[in-house]
N, C-alpha and C positions, 0 to 999 in steps of 0.2 A: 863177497856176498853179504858180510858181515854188516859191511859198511854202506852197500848200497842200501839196506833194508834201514839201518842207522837213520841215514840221509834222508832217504821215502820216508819215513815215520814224523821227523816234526813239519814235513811237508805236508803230509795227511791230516796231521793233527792240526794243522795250522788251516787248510780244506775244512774242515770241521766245524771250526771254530768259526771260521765265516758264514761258512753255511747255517751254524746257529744262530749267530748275529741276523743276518739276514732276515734268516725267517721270524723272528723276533722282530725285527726291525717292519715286515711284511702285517705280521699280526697285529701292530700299533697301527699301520696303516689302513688296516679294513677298519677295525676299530671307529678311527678317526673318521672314515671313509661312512660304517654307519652313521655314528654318533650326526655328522652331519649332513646326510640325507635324511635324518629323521628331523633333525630343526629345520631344514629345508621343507617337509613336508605338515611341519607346522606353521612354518611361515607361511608358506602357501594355504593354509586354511585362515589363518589369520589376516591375508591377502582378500582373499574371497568374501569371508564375511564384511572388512573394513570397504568393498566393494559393494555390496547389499547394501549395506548402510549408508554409503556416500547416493546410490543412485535412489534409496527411499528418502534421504534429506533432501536430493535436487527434485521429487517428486514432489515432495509437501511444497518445499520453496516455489516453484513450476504454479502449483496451484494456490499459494501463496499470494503471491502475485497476478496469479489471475482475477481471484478476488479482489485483489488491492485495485485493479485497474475497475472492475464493475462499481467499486462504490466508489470511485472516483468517478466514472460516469455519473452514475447517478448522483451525486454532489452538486458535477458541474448544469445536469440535469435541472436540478434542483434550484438549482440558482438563477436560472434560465427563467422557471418556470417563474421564481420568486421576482427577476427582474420585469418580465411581462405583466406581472401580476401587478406590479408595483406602477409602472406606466398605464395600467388601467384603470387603476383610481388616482394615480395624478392625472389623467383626464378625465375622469369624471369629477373631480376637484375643480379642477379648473372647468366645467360644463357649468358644477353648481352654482361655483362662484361667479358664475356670468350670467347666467339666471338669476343671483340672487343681487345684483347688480343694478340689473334691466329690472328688477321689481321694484328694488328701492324707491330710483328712477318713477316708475310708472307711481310707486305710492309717494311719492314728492310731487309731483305734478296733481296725484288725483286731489291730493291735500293742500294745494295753494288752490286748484277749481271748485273746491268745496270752501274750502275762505273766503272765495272771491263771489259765492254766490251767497254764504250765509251773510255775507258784508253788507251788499246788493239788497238781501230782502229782510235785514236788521232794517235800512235805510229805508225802503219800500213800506217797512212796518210804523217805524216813525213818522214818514208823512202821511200815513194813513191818519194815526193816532192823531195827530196834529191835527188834518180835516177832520174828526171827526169833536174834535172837541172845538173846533170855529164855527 
């Protein structure tokens, strides 16, 4: 009996001792076990906000762009109007300068008939002068 209790004993004791370990070993675990459910749940906040923020950045950008495309319109708008505008005074350019053409013209013509008549009645005047002094 001596020996049986002998024998149980560093068996027991050796139970023990694992069982200490263990649950030591268990207590590192939750530990650990918080420690990183709590960085987990600051990641996940960290998570969330870095998400706010990406989908207020894609919002500006969104309208960003939206604008970017309106004053491009109007640019190309703009150019439009500017090119029409431009083709309306090179034909009226070109209207004037055909008009002012066609006057020349008419004043070159009117200016060799009015030569042609002061010529006519210099000459007219002369033979008058003539008869009247024979």
């Amino acid at each position: 009996s001596a020996s049986a209790s002998a024998s149980a004993s560093p068996s027991s004791s050796s139970s023990a001792q694992e069982v200490q370990h263990l649950t030591v070993l268990l207590r590192r675990r939750e530990q650990q076990l918080m420690a990183l459910t709590a960085a987990n749940g600051q990641l996940s906040e960290e998570l969330s906000k870095s998400e706010t923020e990406y989908r207020s950045v894609e919002q500006r950008a969104h309208a960003a762009e939206g604008r970017l495309a309106e004053l491009q319109s109007e640019r190309d708008s703009g150019r439009e109007m500017e090119r029409t505008r431009l083709a309306a005074l090179e034909h009226n350019l070109a209207s004037v300068s055909t008009e002012r053409d066609r006057l020349r013209a008419q004043l070159a013509q009117k200016q060799g008939s009015l030569a042609a008549e002061l010529h006519e009645r210099t000459e007219e005047a002369e033979a008058l002068r003539q008869e009247g002094e024979a």
